[in-house]
C-alpha positions as CSV (number, residue, x, y, z in Angstrom):
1,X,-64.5,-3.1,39.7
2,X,-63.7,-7.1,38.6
3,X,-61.7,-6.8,42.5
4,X,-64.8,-5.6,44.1
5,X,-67.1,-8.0,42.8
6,X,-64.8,-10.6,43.5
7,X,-64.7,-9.6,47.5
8,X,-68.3,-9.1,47.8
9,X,-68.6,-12.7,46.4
10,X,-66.1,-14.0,48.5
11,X,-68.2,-12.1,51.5
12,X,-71.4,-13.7,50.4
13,X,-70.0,-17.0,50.4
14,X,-68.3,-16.9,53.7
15,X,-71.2,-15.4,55.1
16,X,-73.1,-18.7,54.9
17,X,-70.4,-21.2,55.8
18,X,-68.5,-20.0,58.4
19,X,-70.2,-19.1,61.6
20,X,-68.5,-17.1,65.0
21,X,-65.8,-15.2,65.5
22,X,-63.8,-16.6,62.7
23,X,-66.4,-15.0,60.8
24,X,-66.7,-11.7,62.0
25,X,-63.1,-11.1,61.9
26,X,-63.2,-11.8,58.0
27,X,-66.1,-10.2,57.2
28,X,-64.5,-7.1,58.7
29,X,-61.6,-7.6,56.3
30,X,-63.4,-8.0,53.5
31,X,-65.4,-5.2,54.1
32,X,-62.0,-3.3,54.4
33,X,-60.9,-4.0,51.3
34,X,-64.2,-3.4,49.8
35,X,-65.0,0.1,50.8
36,X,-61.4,0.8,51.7
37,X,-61.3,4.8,49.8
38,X,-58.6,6.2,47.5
39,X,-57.5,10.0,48.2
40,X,-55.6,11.5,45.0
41,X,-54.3,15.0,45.3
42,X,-54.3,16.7,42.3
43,X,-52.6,19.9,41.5
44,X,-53.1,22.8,38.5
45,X,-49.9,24.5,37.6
46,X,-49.0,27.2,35.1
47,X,-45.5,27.2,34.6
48,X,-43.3,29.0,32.0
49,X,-40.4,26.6,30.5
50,X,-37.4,27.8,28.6
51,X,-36.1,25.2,26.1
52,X,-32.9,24.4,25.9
53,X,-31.1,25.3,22.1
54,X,-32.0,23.1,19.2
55,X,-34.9,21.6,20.9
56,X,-36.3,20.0,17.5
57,X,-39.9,19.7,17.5
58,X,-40.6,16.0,17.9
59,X,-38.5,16.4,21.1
60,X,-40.6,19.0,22.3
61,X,-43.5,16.6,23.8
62,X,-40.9,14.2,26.2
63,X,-39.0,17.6,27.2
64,X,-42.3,19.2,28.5
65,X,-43.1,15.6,29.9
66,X,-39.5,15.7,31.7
67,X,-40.6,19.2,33.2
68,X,-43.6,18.2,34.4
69,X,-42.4,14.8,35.8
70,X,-40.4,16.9,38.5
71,X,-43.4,18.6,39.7
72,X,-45.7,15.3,39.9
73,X,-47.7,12.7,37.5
74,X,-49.0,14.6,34.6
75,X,-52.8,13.7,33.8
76,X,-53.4,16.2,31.4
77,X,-51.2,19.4,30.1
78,X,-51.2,22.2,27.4
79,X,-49.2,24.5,25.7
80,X,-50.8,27.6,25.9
81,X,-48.3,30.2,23.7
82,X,-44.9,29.7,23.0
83,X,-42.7,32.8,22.5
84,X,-39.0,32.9,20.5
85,X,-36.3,35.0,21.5
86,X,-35.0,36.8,17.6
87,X,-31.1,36.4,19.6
88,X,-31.5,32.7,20.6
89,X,-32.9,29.4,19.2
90,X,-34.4,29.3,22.6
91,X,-38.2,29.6,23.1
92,X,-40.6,30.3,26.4
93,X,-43.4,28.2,26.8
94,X,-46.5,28.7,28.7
95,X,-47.4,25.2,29.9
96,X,-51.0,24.7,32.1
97,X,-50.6,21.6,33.9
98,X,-53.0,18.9,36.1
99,X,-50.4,16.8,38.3
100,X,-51.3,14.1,40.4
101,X,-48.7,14.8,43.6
102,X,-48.3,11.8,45.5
């Protein structure tokens, strides 16, 4: 917004001092970098995870965040169940996901 506001100042200012075709080549740059739009792609995933042995539980949060890194930018994510194997130390989480893909 501060960048915006800043441009359409700078427009508003150029706008009365410089005349021609100096001018109109600006203004058109300005008004590109004014309006200029942003497309972000987001993505919902559910995905099921199997952690690795001995996954303690503060390392559980960077471990899903690794996961979900190789799929795109995580913006927001959830554990939904998580289910233990009685052989293993290994666990199957249910992970719902909203990636930015870039």
């Amino acid at each position: 917004m501060v960048r915006r506001s800043i441009v359409i100042a700078l427009y508003g200012a150029l706008n009365t001092l410089i005349f021609g075709k100096l001018f109109a080549w600006l203004s058109a740059k300005m008004r590109s970098l004014c309006f200029k739009s942003f497309s972000v792609k987001l993505m919902f995933r559910r995905m099921s995870l199997i952690s690795p042995e001995l996954l303690p539980a503060n390392g559980l949060r960077s471990w899903v965040l690794d996961q979900l890194r190789r799929e795109g930018e995580p913006l927001r994510w959830a554990i939904t169940s998580i289910d233990r194997s009685p052989e293993t130390s290994r666990a199957v989480l249910e992970v719902e996901a909203v990636l930015i893909h870039s």
